[in-house]
C-alpha atoms as a printed R data frame, in Angstrom:
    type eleno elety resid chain resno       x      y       z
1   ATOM     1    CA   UNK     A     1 167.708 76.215 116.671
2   ATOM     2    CA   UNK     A     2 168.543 78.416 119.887
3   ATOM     3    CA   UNK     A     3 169.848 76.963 123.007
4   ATOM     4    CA   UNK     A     4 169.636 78.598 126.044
5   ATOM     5    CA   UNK     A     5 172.957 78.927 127.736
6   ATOM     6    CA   UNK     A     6 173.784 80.524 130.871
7   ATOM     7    CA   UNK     A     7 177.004 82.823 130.806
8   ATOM     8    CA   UNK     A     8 179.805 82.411 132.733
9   ATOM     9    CA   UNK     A     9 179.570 83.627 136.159
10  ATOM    10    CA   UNK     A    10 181.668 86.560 136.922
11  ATOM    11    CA   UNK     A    11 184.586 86.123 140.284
12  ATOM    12    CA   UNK     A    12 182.089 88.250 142.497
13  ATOM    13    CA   UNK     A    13 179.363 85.979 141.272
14  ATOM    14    CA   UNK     A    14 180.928 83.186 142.012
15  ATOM    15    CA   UNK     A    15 181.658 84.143 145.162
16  ATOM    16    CA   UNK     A    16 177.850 85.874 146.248
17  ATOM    17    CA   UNK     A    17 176.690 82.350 145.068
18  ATOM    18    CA   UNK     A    18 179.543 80.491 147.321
19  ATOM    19    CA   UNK     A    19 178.321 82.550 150.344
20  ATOM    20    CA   UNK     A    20 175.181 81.914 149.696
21  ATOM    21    CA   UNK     A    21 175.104 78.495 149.378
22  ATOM    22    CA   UNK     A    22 177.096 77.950 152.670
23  ATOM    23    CA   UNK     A    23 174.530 79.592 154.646
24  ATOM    24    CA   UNK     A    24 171.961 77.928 152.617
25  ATOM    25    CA   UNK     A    25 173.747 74.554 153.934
26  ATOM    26    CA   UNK     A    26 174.349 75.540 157.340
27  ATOM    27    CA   UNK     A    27 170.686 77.000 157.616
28  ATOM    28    CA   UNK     A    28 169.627 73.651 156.487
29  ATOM    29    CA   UNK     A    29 171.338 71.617 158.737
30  ATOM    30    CA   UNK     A    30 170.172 73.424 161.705
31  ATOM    31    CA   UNK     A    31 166.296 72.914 160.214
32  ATOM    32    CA   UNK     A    32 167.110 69.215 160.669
33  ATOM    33    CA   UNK     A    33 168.914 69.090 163.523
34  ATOM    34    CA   UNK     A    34 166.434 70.697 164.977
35  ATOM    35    CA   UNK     A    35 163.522 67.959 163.913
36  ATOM    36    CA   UNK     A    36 165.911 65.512 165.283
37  ATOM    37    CA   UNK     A    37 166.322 67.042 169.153
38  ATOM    38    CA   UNK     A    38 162.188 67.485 168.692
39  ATOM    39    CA   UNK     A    39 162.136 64.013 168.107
40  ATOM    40    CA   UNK     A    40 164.155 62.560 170.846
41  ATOM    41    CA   UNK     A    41 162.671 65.415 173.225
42  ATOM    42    CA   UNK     A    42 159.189 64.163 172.524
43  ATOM    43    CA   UNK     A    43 160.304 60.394 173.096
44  ATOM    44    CA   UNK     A    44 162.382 61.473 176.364
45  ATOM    45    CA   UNK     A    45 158.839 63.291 177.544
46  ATOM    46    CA   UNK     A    46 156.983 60.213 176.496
47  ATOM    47    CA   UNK     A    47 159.387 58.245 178.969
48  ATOM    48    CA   UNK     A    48 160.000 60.667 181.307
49  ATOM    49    CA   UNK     A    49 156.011 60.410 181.577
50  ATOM    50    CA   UNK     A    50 155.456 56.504 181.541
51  ATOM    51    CA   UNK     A    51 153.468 56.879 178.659
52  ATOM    52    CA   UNK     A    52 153.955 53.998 176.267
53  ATOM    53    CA   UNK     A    53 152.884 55.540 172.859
54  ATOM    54    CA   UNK     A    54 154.814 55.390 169.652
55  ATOM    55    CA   UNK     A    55 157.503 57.968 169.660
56  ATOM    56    CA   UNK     A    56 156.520 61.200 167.352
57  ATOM    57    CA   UNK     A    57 158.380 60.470 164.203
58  ATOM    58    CA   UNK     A    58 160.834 62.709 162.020
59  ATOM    59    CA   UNK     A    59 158.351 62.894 159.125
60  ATOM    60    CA   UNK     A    60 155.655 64.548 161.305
61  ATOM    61    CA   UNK     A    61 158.205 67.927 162.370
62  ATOM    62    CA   UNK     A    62 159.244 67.871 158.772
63  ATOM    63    CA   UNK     A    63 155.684 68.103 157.941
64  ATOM    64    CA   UNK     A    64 154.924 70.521 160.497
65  ATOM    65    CA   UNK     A    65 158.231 72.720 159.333
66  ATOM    66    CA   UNK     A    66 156.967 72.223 155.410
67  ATOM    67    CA   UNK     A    67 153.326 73.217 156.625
68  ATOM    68    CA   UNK     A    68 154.193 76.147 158.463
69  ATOM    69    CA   UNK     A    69 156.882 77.568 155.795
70  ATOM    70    CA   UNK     A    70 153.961 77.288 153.213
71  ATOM    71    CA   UNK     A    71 151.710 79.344 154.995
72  ATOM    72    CA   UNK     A    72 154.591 81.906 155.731
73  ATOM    73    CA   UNK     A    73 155.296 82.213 151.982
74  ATOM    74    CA   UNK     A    74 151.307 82.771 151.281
75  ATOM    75    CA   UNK     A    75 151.538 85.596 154.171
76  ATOM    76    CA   UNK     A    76 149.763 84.277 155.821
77  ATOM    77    CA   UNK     A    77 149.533 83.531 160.109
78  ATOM    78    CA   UNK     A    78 150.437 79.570 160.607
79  ATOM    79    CA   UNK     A    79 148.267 80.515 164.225
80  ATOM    80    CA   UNK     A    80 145.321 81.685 162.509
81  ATOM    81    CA   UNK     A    81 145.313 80.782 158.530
82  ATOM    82    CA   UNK     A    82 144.014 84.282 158.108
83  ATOM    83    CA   UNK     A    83 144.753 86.302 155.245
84  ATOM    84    CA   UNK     A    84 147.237 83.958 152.909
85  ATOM    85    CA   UNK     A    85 146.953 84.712 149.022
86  ATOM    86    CA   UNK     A    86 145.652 81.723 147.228
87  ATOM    87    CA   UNK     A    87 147.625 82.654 144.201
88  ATOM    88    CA   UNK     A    88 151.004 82.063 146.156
89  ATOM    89    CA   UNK     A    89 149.952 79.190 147.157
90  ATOM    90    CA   UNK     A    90 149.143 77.477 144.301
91  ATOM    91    CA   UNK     A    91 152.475 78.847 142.517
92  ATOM    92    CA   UNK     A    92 153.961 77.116 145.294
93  ATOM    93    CA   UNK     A    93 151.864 73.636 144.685
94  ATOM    94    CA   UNK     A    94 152.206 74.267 141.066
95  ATOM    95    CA   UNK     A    95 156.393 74.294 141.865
96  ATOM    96    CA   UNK     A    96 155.833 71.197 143.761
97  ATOM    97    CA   UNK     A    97 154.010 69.698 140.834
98  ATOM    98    CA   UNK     A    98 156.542 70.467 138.104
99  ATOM    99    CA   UNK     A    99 159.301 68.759 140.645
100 ATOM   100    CA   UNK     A   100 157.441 65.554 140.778
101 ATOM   101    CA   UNK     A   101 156.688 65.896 136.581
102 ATOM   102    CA   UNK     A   102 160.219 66.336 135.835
103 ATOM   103    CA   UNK     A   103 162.396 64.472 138.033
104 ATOM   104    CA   UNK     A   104 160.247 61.445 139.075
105 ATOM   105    CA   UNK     A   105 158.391 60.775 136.526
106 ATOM   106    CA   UNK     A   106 155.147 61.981 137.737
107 ATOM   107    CA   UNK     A   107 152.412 62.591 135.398
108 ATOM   108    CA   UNK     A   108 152.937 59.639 133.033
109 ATOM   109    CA   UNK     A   109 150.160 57.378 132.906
110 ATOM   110    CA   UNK     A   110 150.254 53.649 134.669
């Protein structure tokens, strides 16, 4: 029986990965910060306006920020959806796929 092992990160790894990371945190809170001051600019507008509709919710600029990214990855234009490669893309739903499969259970049958 083999088991895979990783080895043991060198100092300089370690600290590429520590930099890294940080930026990978700070990056993401800005992403959602941002979503946040779209939200309340969107409901301030609404206001502003008199117009009594249902604020735009979080969900819908985290979809827009997941929809765009995906269409950046394919290379493609989120403007014009011309010229993204279908074979990225589906790696990138297949990814989403194995997520689901092995850490929420998807895929069993109910």
């Amino acid at each position: 029986m083999t088991e895979k092992t990783c080895s043991v990160p060198t100092p300089e790894q370690r600290k590429y990965l520590e930099i890294r990371e940080a930026a990978e945190r700070s990056m993401l809170d800005k992403v959602f910060e941002a979503i946040d001051d779209a939200v309340s600019e969107v409901a301030d507008g609404f206001r502003e306006a008199g117009l009594e509709f249902e604020p735009t919710s979080r969900e819908y600029f985290m979809f827009t920020v997941q929809q765009v990214t995906f269409v950046r990855l394919c290379g493609d234009d989120p403007v014009t959806l011309q010229g993204g490669d279908p074979e990225v893309g589906q790696r990138i739903v297949n990814n989403g796929q194995h997520i689901i499969d092995s850490y929420w259970g998807g895929g069993e049958s109910t």
